[in-house]
PDB file of N, CA, C and O in Angstrom:
ATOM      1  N   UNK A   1       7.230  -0.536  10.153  1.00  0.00           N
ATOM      2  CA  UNK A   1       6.555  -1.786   9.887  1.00  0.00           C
ATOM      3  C   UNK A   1       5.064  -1.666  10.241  1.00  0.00           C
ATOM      4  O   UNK A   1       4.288  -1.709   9.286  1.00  0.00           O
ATOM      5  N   UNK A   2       4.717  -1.568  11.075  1.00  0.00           N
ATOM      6  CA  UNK A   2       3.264  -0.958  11.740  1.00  0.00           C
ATOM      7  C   UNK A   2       2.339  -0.320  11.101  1.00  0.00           C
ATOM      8  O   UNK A   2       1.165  -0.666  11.233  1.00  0.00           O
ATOM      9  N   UNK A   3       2.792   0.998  10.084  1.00  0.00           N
ATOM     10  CA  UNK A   3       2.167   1.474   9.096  1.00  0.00           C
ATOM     11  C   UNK A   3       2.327   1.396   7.906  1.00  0.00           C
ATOM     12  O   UNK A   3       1.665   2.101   7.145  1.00  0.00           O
ATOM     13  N   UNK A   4       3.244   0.521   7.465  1.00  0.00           N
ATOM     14  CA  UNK A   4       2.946  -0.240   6.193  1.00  0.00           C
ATOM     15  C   UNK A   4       1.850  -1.283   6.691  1.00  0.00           C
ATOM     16  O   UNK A   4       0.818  -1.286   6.019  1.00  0.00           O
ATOM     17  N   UNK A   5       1.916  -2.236   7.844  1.00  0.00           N
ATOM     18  CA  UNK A   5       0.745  -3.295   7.965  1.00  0.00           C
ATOM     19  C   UNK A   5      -0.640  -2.568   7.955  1.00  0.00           C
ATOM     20  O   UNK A   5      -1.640  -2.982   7.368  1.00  0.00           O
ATOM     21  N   UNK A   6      -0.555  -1.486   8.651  1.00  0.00           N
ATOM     22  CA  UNK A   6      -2.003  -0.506   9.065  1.00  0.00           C
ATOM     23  C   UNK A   6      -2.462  -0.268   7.397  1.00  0.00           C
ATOM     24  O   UNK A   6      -3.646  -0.307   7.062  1.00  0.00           O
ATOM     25  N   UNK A   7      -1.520  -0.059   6.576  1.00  0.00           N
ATOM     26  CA  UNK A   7      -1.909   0.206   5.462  1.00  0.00           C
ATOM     27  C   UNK A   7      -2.637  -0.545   4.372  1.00  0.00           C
ATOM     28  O   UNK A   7      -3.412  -0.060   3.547  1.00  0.00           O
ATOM     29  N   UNK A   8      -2.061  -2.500   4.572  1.00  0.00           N
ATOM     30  CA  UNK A   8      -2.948  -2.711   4.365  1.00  0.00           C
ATOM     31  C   UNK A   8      -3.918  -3.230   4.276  1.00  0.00           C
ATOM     32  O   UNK A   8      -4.322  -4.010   3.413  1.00  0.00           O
ATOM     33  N   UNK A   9      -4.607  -2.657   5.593  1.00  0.00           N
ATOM     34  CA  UNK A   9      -6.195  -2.519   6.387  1.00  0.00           C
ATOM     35  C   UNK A   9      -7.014  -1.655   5.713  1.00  0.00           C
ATOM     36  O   UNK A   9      -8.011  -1.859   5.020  1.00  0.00           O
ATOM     37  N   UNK A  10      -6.322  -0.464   6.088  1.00  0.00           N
ATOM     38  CA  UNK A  10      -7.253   0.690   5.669  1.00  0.00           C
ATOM     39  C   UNK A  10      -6.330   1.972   4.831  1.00  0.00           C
ATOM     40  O   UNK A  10      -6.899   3.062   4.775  1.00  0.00           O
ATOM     41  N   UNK A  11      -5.196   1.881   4.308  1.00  0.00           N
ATOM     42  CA  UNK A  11      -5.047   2.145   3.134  1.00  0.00           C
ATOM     43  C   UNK A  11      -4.327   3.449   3.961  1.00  0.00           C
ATOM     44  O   UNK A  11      -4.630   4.040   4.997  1.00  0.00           O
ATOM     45  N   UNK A  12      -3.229   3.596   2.984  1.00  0.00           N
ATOM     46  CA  UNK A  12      -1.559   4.603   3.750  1.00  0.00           C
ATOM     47  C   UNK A  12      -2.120   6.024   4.192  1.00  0.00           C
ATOM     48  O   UNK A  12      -1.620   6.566   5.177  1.00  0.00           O
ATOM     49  N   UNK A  13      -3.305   6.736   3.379  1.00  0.00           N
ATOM     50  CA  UNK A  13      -3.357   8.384   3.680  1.00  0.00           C
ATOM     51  C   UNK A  13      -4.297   8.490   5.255  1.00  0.00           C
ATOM     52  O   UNK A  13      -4.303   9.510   5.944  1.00  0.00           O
ATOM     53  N   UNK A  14      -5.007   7.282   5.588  1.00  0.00           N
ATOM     54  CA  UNK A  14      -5.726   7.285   6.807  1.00  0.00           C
ATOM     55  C   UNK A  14      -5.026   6.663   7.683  1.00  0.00           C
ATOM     56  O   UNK A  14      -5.207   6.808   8.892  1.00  0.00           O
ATOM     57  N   UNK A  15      -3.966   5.743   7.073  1.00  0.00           N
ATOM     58  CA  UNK A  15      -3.224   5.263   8.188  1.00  0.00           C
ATOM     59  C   UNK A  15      -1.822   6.258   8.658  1.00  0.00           C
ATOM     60  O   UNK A  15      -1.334   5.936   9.741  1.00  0.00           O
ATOM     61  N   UNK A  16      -1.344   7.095   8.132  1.00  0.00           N
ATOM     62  CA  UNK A  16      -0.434   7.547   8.461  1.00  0.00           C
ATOM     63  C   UNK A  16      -1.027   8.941   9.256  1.00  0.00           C
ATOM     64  O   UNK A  16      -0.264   9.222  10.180  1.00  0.00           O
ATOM     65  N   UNK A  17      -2.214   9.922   9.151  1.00  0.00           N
ATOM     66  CA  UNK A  17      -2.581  10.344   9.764  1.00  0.00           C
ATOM     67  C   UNK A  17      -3.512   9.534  11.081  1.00  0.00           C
ATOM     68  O   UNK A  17      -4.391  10.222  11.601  1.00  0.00           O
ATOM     69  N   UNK A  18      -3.341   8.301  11.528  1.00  0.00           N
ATOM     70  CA  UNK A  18      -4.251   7.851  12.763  1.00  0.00           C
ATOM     71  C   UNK A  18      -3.098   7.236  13.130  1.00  0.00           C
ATOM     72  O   UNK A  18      -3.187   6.844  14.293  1.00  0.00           O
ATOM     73  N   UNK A  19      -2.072   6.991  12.636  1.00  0.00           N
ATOM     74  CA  UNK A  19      -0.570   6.675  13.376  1.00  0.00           C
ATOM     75  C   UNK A  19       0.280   8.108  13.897  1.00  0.00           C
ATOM     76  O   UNK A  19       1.133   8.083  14.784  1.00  0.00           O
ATOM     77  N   UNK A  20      -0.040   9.043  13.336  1.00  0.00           N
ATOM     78  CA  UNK A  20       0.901  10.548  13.690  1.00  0.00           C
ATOM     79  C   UNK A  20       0.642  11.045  14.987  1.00  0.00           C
ATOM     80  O   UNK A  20       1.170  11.999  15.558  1.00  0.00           O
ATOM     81  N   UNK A  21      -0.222  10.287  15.370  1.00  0.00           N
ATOM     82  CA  UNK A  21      -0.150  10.733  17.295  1.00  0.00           C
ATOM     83  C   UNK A  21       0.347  10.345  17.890  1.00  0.00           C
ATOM     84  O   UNK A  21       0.524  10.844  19.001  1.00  0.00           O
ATOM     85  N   UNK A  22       0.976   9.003  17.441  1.00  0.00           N
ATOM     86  CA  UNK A  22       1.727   7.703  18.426  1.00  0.00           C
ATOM     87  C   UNK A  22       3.094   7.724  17.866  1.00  0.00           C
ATOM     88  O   UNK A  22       3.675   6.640  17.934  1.00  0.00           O
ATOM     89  N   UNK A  23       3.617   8.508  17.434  1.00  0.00           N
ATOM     90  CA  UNK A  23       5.088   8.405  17.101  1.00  0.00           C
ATOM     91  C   UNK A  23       5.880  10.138  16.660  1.00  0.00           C
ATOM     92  O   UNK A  23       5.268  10.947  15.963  1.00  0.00           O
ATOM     93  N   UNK A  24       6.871  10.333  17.062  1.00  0.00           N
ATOM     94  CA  UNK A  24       7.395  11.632  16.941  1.00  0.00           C
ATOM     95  C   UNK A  24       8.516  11.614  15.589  1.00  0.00           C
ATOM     96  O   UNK A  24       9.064  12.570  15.040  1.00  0.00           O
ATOM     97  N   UNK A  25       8.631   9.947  15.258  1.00  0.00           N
ATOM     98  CA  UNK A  25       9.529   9.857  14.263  1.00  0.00           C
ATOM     99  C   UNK A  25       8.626   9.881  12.824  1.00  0.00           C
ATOM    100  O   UNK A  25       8.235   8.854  12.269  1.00  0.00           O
ATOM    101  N   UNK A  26       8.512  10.503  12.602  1.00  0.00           N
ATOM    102  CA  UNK A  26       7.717  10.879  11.297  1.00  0.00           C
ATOM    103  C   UNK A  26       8.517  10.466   9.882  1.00  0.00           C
ATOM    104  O   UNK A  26       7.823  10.313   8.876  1.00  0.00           O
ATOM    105  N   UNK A  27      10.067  10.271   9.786  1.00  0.00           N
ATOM    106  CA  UNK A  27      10.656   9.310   8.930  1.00  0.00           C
ATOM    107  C   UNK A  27       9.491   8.568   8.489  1.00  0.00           C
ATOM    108  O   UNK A  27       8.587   8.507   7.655  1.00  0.00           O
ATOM    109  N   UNK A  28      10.128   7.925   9.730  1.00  0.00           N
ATOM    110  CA  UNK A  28       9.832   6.379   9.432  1.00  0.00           C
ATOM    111  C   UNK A  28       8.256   6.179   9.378  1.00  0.00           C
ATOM    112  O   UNK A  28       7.930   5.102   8.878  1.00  0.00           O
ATOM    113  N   UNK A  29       7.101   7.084   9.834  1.00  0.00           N
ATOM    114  CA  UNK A  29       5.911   6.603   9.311  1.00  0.00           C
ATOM    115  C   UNK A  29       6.049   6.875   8.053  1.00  0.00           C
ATOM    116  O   UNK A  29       5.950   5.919   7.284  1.00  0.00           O
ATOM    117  N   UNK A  30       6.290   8.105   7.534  1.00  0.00           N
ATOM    118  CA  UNK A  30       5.704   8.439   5.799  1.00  0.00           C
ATOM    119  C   UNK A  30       6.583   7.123   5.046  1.00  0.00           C
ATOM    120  O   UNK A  30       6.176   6.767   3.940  1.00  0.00           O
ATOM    121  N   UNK A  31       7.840   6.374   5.679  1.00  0.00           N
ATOM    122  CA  UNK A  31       8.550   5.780   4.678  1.00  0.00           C
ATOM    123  C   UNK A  31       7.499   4.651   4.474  1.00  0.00           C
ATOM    124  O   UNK A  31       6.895   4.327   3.451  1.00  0.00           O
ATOM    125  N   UNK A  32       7.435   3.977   6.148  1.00  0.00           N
ATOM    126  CA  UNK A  32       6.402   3.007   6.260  1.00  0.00           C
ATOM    127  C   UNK A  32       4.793   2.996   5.556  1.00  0.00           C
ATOM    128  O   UNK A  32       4.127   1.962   5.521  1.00  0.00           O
ATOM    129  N   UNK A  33       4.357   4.161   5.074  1.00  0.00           N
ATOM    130  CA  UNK A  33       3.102   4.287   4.909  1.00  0.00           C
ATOM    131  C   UNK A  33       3.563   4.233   3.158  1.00  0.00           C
ATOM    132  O   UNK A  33       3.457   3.260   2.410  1.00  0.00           O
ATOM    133  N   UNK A  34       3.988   5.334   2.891  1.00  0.00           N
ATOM    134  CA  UNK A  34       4.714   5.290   1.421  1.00  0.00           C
ATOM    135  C   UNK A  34       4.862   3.098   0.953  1.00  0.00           C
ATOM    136  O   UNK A  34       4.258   2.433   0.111  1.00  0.00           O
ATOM    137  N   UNK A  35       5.752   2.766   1.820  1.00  0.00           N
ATOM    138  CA  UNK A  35       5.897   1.371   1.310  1.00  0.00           C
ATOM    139  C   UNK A  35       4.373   0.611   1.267  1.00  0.00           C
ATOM    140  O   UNK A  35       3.946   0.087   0.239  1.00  0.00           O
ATOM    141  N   UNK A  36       3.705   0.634   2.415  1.00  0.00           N
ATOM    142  CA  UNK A  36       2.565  -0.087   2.665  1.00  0.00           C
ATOM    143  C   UNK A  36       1.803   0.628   1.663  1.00  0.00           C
ATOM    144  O   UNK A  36       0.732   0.072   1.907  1.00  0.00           O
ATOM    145  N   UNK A  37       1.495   1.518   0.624  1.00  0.00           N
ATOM    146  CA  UNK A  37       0.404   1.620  -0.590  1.00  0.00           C
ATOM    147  C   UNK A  37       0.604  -0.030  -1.123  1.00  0.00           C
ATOM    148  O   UNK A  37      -0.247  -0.911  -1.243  1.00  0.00           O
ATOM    149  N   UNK A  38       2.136  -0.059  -1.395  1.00  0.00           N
ATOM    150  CA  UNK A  38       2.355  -1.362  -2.356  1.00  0.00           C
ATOM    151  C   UNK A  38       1.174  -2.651  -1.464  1.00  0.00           C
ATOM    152  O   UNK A  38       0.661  -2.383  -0.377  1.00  0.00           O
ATOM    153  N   UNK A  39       0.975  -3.763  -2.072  1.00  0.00           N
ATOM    154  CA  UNK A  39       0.488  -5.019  -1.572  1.00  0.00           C
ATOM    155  C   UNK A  39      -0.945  -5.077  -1.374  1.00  0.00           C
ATOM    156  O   UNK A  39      -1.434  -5.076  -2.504  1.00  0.00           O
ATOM    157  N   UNK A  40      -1.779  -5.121  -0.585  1.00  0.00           N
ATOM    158  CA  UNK A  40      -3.326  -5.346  -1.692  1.00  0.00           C
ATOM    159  C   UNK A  40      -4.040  -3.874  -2.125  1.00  0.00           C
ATOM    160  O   UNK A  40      -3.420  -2.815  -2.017  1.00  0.00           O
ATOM    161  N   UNK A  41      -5.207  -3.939  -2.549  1.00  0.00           N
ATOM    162  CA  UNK A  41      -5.433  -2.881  -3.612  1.00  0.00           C
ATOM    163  C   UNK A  41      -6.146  -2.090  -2.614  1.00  0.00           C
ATOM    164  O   UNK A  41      -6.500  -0.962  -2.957  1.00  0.00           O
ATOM    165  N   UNK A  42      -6.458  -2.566  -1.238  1.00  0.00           N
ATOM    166  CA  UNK A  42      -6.859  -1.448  -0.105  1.00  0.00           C
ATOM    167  C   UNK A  42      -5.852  -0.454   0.354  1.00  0.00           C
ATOM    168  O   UNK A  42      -6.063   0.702   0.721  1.00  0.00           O
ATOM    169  N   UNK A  43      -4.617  -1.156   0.267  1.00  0.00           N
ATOM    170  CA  UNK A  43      -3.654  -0.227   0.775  1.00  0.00           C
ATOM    171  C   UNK A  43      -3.402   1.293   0.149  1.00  0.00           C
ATOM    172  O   UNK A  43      -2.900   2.084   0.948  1.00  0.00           O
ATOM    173  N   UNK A  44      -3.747   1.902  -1.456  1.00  0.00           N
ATOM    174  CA  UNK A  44      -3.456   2.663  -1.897  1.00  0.00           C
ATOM    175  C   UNK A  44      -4.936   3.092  -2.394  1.00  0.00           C
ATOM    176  O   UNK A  44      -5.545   2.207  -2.996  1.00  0.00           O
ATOM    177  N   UNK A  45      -5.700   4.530  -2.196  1.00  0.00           N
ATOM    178  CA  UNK A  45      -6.786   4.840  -3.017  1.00  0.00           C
ATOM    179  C   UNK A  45      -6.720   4.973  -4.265  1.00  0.00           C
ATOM    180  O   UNK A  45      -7.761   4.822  -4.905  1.00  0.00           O
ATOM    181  N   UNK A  46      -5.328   5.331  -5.043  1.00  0.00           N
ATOM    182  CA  UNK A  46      -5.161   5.344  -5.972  1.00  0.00           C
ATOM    183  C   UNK A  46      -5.571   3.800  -6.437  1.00  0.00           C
ATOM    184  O   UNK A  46      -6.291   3.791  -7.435  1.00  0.00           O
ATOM    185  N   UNK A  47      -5.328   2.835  -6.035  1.00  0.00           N
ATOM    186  CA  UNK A  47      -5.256   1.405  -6.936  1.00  0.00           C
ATOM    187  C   UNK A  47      -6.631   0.940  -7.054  1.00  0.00           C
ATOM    188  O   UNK A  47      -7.046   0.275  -8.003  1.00  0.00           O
ATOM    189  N   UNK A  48      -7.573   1.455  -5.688  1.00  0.00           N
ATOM    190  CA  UNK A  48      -9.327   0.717  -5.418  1.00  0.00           C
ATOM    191  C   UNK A  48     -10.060   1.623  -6.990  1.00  0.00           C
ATOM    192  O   UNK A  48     -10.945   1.201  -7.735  1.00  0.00           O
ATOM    193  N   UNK A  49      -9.135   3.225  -7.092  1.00  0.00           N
ATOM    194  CA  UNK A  49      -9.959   3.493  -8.292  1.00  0.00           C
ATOM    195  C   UNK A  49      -9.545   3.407  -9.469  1.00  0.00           C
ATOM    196  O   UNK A  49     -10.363   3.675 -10.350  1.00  0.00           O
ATOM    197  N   UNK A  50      -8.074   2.986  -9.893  1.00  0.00           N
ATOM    198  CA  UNK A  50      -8.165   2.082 -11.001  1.00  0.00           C
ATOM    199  C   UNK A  50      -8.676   0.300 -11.039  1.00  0.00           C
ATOM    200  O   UNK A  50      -8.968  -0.472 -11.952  1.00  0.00           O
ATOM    201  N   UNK A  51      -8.640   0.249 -10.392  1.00  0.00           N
ATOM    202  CA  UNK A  51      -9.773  -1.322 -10.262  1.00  0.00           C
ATOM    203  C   UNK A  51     -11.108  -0.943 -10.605  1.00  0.00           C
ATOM    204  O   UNK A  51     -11.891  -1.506 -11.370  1.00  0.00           O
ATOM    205  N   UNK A  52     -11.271   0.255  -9.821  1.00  0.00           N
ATOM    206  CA  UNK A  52     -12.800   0.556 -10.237  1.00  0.00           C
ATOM    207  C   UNK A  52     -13.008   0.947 -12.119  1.00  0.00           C
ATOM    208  O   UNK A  52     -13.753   0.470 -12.975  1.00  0.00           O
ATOM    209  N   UNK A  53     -11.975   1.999 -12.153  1.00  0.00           N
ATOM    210  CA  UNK A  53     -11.544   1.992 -13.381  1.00  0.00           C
ATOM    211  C   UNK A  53     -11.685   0.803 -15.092  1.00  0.00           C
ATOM    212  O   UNK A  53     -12.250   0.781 -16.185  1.00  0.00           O
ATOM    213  N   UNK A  54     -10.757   0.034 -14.275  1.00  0.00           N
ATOM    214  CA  UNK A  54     -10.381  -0.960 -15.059  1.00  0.00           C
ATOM    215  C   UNK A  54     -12.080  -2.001 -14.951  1.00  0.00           C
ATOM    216  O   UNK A  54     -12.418  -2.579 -15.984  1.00  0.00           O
ATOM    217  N   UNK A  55     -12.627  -2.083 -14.196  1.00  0.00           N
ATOM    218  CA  UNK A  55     -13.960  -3.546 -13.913  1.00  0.00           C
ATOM    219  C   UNK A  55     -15.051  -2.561 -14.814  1.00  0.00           C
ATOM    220  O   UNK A  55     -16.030  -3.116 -15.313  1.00  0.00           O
ATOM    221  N   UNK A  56     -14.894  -1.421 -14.959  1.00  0.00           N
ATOM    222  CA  UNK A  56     -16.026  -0.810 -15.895  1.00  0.00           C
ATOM    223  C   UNK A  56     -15.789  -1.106 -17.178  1.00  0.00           C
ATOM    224  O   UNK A  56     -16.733  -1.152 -17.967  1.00  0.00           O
ATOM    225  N   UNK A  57     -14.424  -1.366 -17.605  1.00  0.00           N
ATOM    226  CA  UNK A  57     -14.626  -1.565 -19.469  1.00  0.00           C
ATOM    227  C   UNK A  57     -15.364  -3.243 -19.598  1.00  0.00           C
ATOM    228  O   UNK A  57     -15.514  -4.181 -18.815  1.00  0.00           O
ATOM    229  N   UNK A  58     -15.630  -3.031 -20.753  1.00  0.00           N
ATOM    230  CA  UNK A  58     -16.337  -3.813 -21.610  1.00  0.00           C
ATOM    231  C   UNK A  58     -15.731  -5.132 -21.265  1.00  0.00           C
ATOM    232  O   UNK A  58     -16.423  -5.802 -20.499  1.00  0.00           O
ATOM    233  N   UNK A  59     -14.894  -5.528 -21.549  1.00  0.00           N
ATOM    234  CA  UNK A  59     -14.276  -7.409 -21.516  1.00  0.00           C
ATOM    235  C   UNK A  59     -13.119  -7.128 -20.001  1.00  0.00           C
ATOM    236  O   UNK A  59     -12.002  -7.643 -20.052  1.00  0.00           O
ATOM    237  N   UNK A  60     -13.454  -6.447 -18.969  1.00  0.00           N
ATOM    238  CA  UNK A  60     -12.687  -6.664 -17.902  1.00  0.00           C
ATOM    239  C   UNK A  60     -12.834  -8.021 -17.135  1.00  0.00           C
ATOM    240  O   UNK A  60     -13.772  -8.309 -16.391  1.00  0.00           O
ATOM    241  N   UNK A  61     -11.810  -8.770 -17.421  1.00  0.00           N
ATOM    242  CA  UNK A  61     -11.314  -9.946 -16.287  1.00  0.00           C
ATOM    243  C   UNK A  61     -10.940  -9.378 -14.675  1.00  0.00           C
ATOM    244  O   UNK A  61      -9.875  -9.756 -14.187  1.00  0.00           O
ATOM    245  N   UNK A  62     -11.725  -8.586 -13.978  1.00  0.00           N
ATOM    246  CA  UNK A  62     -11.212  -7.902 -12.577  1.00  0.00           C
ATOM    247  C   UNK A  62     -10.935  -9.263 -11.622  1.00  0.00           C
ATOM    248  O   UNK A  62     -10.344  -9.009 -10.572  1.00  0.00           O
ATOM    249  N   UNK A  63     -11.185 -10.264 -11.785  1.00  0.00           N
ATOM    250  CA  UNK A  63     -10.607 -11.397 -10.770  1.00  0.00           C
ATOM    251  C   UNK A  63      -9.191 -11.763 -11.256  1.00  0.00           C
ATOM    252  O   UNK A  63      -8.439 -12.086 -10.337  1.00  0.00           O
ATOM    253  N   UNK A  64      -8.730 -11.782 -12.325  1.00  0.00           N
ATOM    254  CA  UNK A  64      -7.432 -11.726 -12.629  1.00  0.00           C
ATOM    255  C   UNK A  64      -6.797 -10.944 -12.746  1.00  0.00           C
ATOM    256  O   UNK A  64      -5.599 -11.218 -12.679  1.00  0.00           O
ATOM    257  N   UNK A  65      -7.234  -9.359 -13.016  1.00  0.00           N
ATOM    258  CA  UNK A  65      -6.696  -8.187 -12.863  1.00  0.00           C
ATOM    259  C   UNK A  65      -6.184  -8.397 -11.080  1.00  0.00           C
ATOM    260  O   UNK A  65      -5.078  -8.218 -10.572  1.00  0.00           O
ATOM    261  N   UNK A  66      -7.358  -8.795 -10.520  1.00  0.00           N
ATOM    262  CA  UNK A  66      -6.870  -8.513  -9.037  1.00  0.00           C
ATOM    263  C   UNK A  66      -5.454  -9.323  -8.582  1.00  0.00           C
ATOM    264  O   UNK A  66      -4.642  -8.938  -7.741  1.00  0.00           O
ATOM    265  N   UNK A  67      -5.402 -10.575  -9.401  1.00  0.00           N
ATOM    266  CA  UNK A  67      -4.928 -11.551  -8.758  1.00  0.00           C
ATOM    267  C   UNK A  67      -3.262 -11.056  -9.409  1.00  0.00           C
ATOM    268  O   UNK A  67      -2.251 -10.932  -8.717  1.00  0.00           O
ATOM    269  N   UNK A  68      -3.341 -10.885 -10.580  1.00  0.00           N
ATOM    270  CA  UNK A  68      -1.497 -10.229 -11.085  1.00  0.00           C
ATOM    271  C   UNK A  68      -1.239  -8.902 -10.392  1.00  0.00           C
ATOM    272  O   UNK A  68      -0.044  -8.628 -10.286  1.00  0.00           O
ATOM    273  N   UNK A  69      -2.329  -7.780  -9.764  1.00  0.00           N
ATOM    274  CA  UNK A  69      -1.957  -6.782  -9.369  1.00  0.00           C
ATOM    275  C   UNK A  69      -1.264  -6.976  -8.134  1.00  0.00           C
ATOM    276  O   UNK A  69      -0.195  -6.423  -7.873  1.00  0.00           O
ATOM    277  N   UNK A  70      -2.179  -8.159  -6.987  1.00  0.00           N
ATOM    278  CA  UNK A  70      -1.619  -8.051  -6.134  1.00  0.00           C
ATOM    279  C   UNK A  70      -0.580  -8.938  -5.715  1.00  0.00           C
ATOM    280  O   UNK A  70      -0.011  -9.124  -4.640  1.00  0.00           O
ATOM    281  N   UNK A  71      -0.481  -9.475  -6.954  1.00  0.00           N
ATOM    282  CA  UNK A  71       1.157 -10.857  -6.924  1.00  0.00           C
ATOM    283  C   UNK A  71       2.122  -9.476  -7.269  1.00  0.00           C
ATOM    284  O   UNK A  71       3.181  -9.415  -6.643  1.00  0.00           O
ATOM    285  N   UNK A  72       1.839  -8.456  -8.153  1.00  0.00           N
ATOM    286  CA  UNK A  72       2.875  -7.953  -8.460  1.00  0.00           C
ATOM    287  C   UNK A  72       3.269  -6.825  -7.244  1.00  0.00           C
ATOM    288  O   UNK A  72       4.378  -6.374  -6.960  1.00  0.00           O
ATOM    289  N   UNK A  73       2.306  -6.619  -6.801  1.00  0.00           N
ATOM    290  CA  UNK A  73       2.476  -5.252  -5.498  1.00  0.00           C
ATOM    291  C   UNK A  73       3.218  -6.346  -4.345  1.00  0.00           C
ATOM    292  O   UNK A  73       4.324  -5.963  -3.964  1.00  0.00           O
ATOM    293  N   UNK A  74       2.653  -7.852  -3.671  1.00  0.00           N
ATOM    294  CA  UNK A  74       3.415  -7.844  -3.045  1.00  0.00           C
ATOM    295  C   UNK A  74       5.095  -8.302  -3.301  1.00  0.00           C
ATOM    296  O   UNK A  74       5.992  -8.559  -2.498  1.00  0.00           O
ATOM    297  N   UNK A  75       5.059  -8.275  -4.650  1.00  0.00           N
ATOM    298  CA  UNK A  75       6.618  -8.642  -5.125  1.00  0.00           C
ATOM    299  C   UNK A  75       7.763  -7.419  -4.914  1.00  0.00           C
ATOM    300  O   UNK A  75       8.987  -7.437  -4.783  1.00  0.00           O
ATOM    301  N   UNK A  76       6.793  -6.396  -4.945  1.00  0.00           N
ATOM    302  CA  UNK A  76       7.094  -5.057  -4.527  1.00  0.00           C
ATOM    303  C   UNK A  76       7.719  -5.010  -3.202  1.00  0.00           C
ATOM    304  O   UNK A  76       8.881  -4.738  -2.898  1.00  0.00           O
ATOM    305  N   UNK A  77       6.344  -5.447  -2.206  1.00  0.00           N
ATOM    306  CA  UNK A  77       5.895  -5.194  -0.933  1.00  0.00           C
ATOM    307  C   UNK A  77       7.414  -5.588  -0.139  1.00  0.00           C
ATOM    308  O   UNK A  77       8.028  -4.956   0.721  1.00  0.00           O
ATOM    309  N   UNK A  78       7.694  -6.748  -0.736  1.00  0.00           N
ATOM    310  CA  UNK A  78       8.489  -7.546   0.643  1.00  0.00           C
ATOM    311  C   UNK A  78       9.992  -6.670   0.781  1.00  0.00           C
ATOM    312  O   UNK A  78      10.468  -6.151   1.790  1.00  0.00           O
ATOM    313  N   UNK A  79      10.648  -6.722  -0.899  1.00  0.00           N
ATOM    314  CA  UNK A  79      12.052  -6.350  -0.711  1.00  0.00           C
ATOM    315  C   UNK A  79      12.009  -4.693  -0.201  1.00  0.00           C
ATOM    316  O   UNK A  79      12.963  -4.271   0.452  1.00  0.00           O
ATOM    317  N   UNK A  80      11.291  -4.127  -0.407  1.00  0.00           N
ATOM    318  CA  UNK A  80      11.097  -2.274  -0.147  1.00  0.00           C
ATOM    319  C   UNK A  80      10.607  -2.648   1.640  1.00  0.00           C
ATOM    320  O   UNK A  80      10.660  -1.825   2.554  1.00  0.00           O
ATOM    321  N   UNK A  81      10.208  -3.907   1.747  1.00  0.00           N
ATOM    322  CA  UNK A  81      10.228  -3.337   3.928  1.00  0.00           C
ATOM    323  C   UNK A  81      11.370  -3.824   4.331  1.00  0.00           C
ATOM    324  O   UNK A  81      11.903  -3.465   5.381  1.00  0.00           O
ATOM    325  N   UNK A  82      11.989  -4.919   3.324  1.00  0.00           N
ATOM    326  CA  UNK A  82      13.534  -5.138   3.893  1.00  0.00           C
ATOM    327  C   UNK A  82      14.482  -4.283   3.681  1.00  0.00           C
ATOM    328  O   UNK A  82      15.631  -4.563   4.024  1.00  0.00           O
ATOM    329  N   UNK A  83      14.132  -2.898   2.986  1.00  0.00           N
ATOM    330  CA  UNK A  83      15.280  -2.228   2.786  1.00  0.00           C
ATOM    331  C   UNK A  83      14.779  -0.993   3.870  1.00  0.00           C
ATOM    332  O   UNK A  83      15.640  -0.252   4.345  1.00  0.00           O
ATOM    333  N   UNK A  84      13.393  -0.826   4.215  1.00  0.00           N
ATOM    334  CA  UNK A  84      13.147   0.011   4.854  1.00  0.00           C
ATOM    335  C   UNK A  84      13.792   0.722   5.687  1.00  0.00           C
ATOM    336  O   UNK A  84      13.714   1.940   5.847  1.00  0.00           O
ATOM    337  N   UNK A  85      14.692  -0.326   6.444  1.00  0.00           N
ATOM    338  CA  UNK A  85      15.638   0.546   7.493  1.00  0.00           C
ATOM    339  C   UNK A  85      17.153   1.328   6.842  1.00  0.00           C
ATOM    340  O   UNK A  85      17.897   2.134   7.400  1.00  0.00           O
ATOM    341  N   UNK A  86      17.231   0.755   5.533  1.00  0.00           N
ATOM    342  CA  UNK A  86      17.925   1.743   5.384  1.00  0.00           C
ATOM    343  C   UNK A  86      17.761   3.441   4.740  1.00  0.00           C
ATOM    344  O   UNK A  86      18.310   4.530   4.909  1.00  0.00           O
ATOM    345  N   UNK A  87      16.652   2.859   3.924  1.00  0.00           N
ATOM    346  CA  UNK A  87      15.623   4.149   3.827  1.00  0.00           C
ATOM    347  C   UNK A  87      15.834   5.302   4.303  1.00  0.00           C
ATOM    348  O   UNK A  87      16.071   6.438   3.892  1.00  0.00           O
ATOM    349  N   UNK A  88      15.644   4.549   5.642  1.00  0.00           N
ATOM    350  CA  UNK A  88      15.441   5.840   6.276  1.00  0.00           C
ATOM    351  C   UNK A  88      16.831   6.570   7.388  1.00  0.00           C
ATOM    352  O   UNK A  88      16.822   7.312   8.369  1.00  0.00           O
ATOM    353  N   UNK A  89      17.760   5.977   6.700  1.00  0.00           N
ATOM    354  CA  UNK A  89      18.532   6.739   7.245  1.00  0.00           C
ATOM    355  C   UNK A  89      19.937   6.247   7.991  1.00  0.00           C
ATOM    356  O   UNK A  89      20.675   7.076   8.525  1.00  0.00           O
TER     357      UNK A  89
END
């Protein structure tokens, strides 16, 4: 749970390496970090550069792009941390 939230702050590949000192269960960060890309568009670098992507064409709506991406990531977000524990094992 911790590094899905850390994720999204500052986004899963920096959060799961600045969480790997404080835990020996490494499961459960990559599952946690893996889940936390989903939900706002900081959480995954992949998503800040298709946003960036997407706000460069010609007729981009990026305030509504933002707003279905991140209704749809956290639609994602919630049921994948409730299953988290079984995830992992």
């Amino acid at each position: 749970m911790v590094s899905a939230l850390a994720s999204q702050v500052i986004s899963n590949v920096p959060a799961v390496i600045m969480l790997s000192g404080f835990t020996d269960n490494a499961r459960a960060l990559l599952v946690g970090t893996n889940i936390g890309g989903l939900g706002m568009p900081v959480a995954s670098l992949a998503s800040l550069i298709s946003l960036r992507i997407y706000a460069k064409m010609p007729h981009a709506r990026t305030g509504r792009y933002l707003a279905w991406f991140t209704a749809a990531n956290i639609v994602l977000l919630v049921p994948l941390l409730a299953l988290a524990p079984f995830l992992m094992g």
